[in-house]
N, C-alpha and C positions, 0 to 999 in steps of 0.2 A: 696274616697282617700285612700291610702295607704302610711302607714310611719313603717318602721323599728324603732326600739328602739335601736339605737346605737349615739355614741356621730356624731356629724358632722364631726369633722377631727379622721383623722386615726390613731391617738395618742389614745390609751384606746382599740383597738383590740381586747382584749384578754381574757382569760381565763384561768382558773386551771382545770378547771373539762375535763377529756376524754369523758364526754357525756355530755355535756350544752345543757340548753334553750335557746331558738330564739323566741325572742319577735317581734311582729309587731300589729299596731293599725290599723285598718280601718274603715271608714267613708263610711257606706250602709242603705240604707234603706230598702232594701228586702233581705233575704236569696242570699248568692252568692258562689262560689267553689272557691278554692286556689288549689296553689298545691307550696309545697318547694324544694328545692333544694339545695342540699350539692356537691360540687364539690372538688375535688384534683386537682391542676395544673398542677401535674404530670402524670393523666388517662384524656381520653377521655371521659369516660363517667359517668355520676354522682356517687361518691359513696351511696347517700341516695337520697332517693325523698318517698314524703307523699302526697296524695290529701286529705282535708278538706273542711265540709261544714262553711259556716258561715254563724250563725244564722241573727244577728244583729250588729251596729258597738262595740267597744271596743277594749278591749287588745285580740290577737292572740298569743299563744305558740306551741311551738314543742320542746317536751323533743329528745334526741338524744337517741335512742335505744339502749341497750347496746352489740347487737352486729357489732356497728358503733363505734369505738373510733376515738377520735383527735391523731395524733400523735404530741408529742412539739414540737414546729420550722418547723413547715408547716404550710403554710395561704393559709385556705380555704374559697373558697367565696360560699358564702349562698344566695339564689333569692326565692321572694315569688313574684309567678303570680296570679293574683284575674283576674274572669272571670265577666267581667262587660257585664249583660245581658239590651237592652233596642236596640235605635234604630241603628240599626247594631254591631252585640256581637262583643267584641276586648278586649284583654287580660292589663292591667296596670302591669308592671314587677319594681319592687325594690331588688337593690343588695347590697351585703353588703362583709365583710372578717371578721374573725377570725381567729385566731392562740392560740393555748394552751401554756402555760408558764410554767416553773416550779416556784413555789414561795415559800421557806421553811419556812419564818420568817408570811407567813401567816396560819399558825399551830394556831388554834385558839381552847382555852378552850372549851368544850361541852357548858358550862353555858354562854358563851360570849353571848348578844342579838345580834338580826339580823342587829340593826342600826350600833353598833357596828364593825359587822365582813363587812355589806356596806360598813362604811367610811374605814376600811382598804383597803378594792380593791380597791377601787375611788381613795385613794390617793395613789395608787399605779396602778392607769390607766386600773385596770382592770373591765372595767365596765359593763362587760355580768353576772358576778359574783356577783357587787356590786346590780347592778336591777334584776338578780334572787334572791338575796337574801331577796330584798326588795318587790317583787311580792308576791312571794312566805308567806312573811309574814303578808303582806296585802292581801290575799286570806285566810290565815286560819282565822283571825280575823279583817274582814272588819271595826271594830268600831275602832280601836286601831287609834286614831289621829296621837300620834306620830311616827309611822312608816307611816302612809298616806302621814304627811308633808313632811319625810326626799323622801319618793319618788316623791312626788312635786318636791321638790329641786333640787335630782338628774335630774328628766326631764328637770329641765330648766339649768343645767349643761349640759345637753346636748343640747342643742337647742331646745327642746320637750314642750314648756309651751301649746300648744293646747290641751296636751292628760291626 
């Protein structure tokens, strides 16, 4: 299975970073390939695409490269296709959007914690910001309980309690 890590409704979209992470979780039992997809609705054809293996199920990212920026106040939509190998190969495709914001009143102290500078995006609907912040901090220190819980919580903020 494949799930995008975005809320369910289209409220929370967004972004501040011109190079965000795109999180998506998959459900495999054997090694399988993706590939991403970044689109403008203004070109024809993708502005970014990536192929990835995938070892095992879990959480999936893709930092945006930094010769890819968001421009703010365009919504782009992002697709990740997983290559489901078994009795007759067929691709599973999940889409999603974002749009970059400007948000100045999120100017956050260097010392701020990450649960911290989460619950500001979150409650300000920006929640690619709020769950990289929270990945990201539950990847450098996997024991830290409480950044694990607040991103439990944001999952099930989002509709996500399976992952």
């Amino acid at each position: 299975s494949l799930t995008l890590l975005v809320p369910r409704i289209e409220d929370g979209l967004f972004t501040t970073a011109a190079h965000p992470s795109f999180f998506w979780h998959v459900e495999t039992s054997t090694p399988i390939s993706a590939r991403f997809i970044l689109s403008d609705p203004k070109t024809a054809d993708p502005i970014y695409t990536q192929s990835l293996n995938i070892q095992n199920s879990g959480i999936s990212q893709i930092d945006l490269p930094a010769e890819v920026a968001l421009e703010p106040g365009t919504r782009y939509r992002w697709t990740v296709l997983v290559a489901c190998n078994g009795s007759g190969s067929q691709e599973v495709a999940a889409r999603s959007f974002i749009e970059r914001v400007s948000e100045p009143n999120l100017v956050r102290p260097p010392l701020s914690s990450s649960i911290e500078q989460a619950a500001s995006y979150a409650a300000r609907g920006i929640w690619y910001d709020a769950l990289s912040s929270l990945i990201r901090a539950s990847q450098q220190d996997p024991t830290n309980d409480a950044v694990n819980q607040e991103l439990r919580s944001l999952l099930l903020q989002m509709n996500q309690p399976q992952i």
